[in-house]
N, C-alpha and C positions, 0 to 999 in steps of 0.2 A: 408528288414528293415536295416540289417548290411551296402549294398550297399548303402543306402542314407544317414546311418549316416556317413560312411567315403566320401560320397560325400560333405555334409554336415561342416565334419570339412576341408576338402580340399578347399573349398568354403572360411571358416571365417579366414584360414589359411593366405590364400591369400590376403584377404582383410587386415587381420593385418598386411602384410607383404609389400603392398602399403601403407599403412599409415605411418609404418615407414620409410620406403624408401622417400614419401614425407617430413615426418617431418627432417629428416637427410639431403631431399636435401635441404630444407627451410632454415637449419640451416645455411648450408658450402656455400649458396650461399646472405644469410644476408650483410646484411651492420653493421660497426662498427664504435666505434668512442663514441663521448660522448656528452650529454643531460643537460639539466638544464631547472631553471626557475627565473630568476633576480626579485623580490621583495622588495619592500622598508617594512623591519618587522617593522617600528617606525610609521605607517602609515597604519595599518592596511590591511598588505600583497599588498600593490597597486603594479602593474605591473611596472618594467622598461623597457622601450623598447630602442633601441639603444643604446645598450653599446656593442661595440666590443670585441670577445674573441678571443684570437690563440691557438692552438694547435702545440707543438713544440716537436722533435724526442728526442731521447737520447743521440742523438749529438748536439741537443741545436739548428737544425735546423727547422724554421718556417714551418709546412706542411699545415695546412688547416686555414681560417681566418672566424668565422662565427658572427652574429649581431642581439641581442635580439629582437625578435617580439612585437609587441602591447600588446601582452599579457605575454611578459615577458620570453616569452621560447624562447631558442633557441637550431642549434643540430650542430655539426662539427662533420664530417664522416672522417674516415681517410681513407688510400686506402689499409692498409693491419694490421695483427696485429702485437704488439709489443709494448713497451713501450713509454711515451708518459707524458707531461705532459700540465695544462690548464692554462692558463695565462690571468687574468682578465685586460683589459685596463684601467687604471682609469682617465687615463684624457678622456673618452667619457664619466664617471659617470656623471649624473644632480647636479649642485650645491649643496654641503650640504650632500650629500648621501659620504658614504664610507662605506668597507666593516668590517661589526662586528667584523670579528674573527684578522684583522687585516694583513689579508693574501691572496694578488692580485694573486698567481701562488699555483697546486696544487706542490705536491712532486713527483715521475714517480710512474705513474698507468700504471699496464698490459692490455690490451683490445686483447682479444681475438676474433678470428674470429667470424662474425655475433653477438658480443656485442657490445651493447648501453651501457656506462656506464655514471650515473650519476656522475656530478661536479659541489658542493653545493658552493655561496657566496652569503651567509644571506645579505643583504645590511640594514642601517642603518643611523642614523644622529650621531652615535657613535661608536667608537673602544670601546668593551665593555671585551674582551678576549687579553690582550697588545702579540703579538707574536704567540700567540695559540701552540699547541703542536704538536695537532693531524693533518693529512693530510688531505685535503679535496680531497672530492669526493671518497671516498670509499667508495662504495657500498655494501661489506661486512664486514665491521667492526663491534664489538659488541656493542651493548648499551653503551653509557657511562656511568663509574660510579663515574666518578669525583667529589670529596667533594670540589670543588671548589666554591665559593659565588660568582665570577664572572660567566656571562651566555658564554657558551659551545653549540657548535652544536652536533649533535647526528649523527654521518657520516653514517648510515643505516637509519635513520629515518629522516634526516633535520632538527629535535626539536631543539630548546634553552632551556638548561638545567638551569636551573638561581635559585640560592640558597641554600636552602638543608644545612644539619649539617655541621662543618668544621671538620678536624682531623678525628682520627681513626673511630670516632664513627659514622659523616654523612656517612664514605665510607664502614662501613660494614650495616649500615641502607637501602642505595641503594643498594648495595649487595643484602642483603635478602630480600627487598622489589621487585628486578628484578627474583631474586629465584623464590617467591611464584609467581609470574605474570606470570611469563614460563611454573610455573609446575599447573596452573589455567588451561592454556589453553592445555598443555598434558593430563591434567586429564579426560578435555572434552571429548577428540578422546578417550584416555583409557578405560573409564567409556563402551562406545559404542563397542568396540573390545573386553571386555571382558563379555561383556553380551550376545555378539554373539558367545563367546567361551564358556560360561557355559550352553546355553541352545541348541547349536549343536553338541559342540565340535570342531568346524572349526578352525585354524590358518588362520585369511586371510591375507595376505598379499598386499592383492589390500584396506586392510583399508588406507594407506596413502594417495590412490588416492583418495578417500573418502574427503578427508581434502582438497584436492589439488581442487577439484569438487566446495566445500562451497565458495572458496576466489577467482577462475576461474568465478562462476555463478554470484559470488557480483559483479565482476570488469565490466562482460560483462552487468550487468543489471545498474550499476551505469554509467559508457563510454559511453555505446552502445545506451542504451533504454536513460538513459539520470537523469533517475531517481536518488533523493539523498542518500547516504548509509545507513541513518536511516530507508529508505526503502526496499534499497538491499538488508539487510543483512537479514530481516525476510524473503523476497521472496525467500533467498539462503536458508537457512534452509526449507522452505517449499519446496523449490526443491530436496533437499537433501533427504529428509524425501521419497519422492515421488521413488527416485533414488533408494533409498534402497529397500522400498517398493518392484519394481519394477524386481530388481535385483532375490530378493529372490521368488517373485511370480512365473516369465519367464524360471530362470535362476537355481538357486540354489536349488530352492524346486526339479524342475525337476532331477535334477540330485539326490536329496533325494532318489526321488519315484523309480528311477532307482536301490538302492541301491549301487552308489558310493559309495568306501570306503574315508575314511576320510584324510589320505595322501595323494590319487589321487586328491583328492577335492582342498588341502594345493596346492598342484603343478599346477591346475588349478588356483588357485587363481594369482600364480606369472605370467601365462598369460594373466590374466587380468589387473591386474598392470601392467604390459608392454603395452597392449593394451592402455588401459585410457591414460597410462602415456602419448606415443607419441601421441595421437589421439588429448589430451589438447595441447601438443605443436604445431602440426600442425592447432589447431585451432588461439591459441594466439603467434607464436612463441616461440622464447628461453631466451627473454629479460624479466627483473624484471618490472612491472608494475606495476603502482599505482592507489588508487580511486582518485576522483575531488577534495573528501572533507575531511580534517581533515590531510593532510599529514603531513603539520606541526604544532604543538602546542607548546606552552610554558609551563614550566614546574611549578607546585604548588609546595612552597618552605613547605611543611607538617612539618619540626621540624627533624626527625632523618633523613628522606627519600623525595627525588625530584619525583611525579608522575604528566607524563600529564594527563587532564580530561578524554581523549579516553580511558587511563590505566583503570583508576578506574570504567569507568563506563563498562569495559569488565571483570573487577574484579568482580563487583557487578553480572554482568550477568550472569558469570559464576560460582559464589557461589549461585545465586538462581537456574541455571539450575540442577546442584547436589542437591541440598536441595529439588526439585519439584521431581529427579528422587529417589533419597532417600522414598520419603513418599511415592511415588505410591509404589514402591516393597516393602514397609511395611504396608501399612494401606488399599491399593485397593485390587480388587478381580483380577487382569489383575496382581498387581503385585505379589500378592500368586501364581496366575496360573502359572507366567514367573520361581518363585521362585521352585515349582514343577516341573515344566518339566526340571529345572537345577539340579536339585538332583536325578528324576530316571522319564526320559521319558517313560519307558515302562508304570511304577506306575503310572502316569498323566495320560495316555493315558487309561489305567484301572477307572480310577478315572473318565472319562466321559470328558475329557480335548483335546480340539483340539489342540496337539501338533503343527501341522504344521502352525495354526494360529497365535497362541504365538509366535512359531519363525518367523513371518510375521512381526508381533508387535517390535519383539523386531530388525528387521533387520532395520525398519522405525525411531526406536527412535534411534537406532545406528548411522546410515548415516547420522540423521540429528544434531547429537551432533559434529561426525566430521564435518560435514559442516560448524557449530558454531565455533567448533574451528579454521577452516582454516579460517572464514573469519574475526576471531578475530586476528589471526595471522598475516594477510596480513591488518590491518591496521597500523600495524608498520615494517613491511618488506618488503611489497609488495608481488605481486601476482607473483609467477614461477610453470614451468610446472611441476619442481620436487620439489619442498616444502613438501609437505607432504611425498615423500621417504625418505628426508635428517631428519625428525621428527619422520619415522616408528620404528628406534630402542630403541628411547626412548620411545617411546608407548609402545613398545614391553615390555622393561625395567620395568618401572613403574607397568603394569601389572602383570608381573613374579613377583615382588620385594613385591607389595602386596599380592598376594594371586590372582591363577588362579580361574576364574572365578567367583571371588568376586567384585560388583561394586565398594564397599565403600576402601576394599583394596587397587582398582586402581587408588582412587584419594589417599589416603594415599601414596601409593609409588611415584607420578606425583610426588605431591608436594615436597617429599624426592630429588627425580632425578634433580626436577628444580630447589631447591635451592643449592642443591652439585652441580652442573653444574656452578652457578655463583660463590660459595664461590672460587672453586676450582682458578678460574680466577686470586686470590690472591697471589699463591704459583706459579702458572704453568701459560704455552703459553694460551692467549684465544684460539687456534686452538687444544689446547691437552682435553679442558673441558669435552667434552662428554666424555673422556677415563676414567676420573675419577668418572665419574658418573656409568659408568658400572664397574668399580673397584669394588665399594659400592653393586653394584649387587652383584659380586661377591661372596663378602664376607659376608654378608647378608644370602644368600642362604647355601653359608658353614654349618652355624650356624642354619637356620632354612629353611630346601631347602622347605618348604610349604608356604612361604612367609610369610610376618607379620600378613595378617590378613586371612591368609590361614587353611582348614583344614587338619591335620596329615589323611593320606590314609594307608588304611591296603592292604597289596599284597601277594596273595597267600591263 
């Protein structure tokens, strides 16, 4: 028996050890350069096709020249990486069309090996942003949250941002309204990670792939299969759901019955986060990707706060998914059970309670909330292979900050993390934000290390 199981892990060893050697060669052997898609927004997204773009070095030398398709996209590859900027032709624009923001070149973008970076020019029958501020085509920028009443592109999202309060008051309105939207969709994953943590005990740290699984299964069922995302996104969830299932049935349970200890289990987990992680990259590569439908929207001018309709209605979705997960653990007999085996699994298990089912249940309704979340996520960021790593310490956060293995805790603290993650944006670099969100951690736990809606534990 010993011989097969070390035959066994030498075996899976291996297998994850070509996966990522594929994904890594996948990567370093990619093309790079940069993408778009020329749209007339005044017209009802229609395609522009032939409009010339260049691509020029950091010495202001021309390197690649490429020519909007029928359908409006087009890609310029360049031959190596480095900085790099896009320059829209405008005497090839169609009569009448010019671009929104009011700005034919981006400002120098890095491309890095084997990236595709998108380079946004809204086109339009109007200059509607005179000069504009921000760069185009940055693929990583934050949200915007400009209390501006002229319309603004969303350099991560493509949106036109158009109206919203002016002065202090619309830019802390979008502020907190991008807060609680962040810490909606944290809370999702959270909710699911810590319900797997009060009723096993596990730390998983393969919950980010989790997330990463939900917005990977949307893209490939919205692209691939062809289907629209109002479809994908319930079949990602039901996949999700499935995954977890699945995970814990195979996988996790077995190593239960085995009597793994539970730190071995944590360190198992971070190979399987490695595993997923490269295994999605070498399925989708290393590039940010998007669904067909809804990439960009205009923005509803609400009075203090600017929200696209995608927002709200992933707002809506994900306050009734907590509100549904909320009544089962209080008012069902599945959520009593879950509720007992999280307070003393021996006692459930006395009690006539199939422990090992509950934690079936409860791996199912986890995987599929991350799944919700990633692919609520990736309808305003797009789909990457590490999306849900770069979001696990905020899961993490949010969880601790509310109370370990409390559900309701861990939306209570999401929502804390996602909104101090925007405000902080006010005072500090957008790249310092998440530091200050686990500041608040921090300090927080100082004062009450059981979290806010945590219980005080006796030791000894």
């Amino acid at each position: 028996m010993r011989r097969f199981a070390v035959s066994l892990c030498a075996l899976v060893g291996a297998l994850f050890a070509l996966l990522s050697l594929g994904a890594t060669a996948a990567w370093a052997e990619g093309e790079q350069g940069f993408k778009g898609v020329l749209e007339n927004k005044d017209a009802g997204d229609e395609p522009v096709p032939g409009v010339t773009l260049r691509v020029f070095d950091a010495e202001d030398n021309e390197v690649v020249t490429a020519e909007s398709a029928d359908d409006g996209s087009w890609e310029a590859l360049v031959p190596e990486a480095g900085d790099y900027r896009v320059e829209l032709d405008a005497s090839t624009l169609p009569d009448g069309l010019v671009v929104r923001t009011g700005r034919t070149s981006t400002d120098l973008l890095r491309v890095d090996e084997g990236q595709v970076r998108n380079a946004l020019f809204p086109l339009g029958t109007s200059v509607t942003t005179p000069g504009g501020d921000a760069p185009e085509g940055e693929e990583t920028a934050e949200e915007s949250t400009t209390p501006e009443e002229e319309c603004v592109v969303d350099e991560e999202t493509g949106e036109e941002i158009c109206g919203g309060g002016s002065g202090w008051l619309g830019q802390w309105g979008n502020v907190i309204y991008n807060g609680l939207h962040f810490g909606l969709i944290i809370g999702l994953a959270a909710v699911g990670l810590s319900l797997i943590f009060g009723t096993m005990g596990l730390t998983n740290f393969a919950h980010g792939e989790l997330v990463t699984f939900g917005g990977a299964a949307t893209y490939i069922i919205n692209v691939s299969v062809g289907l629209p995302v109002l479809v994908a996104i319930p079949a990602a969830v039901l996949l999700g759901g499935l995954f977890g299932w699945a995970q814990d049935r195979y996988f996790w349970g077995w190593l239960r019955k085995r009597g793994t200890g539970l730190v071995t289990m944590m360190i198992i987990s971070i190979g399987v986060a490695l595993a997923l992680r490269y295994l999605i990259n070498f399925i989708m590569g290393p590039n940010t990707e998007r669904y067909t439908d809804y990439v960009r929207q205009a923005s509803i001018d609400l009075g203090l706060f600017q929200a696209t309709p995608k927002k709200l209605i992933v707002d809506a979705v994900a306050i009734t998914a907590v509100v549904i997960v909320g009544l089962v653990l209080m008012y069902t007999r599945v959520g009593k059970a879950i509720r007992a085996v999280a307070d003393n699994p021996s006692l459930a298990a006395a009690s006539g309670i199939n422990v090992d089912r509950v934690i079936r249940w409860v791996w199912m309704a986890g995987a599929a909330l991350a799944a919700l979340a990633g692919a609520s996520l990736a309808l305003d960021r797009g789909v990457k292979f590490d999306m849900g790593m770069q979001l696990l310490l905020l899961i993490f956060a949010a969880v601790v900050l509310g109370g370990l293995g409390t559900a309701f805790g861990a939306i209570v603290g999401a929502l804390i993390i996602g909104v101090f993650t925007q405000v902080s944006t006010v005072w500090m670099e957008p790249q310092l934000k998440y530091v200050g969100a686990l500041v608040v951690l921090i300090v927080v736990l100082l004062f009450r290390p059981q979290g806010i809606l945590g219980r005080r534990e006796r030791i000894g």
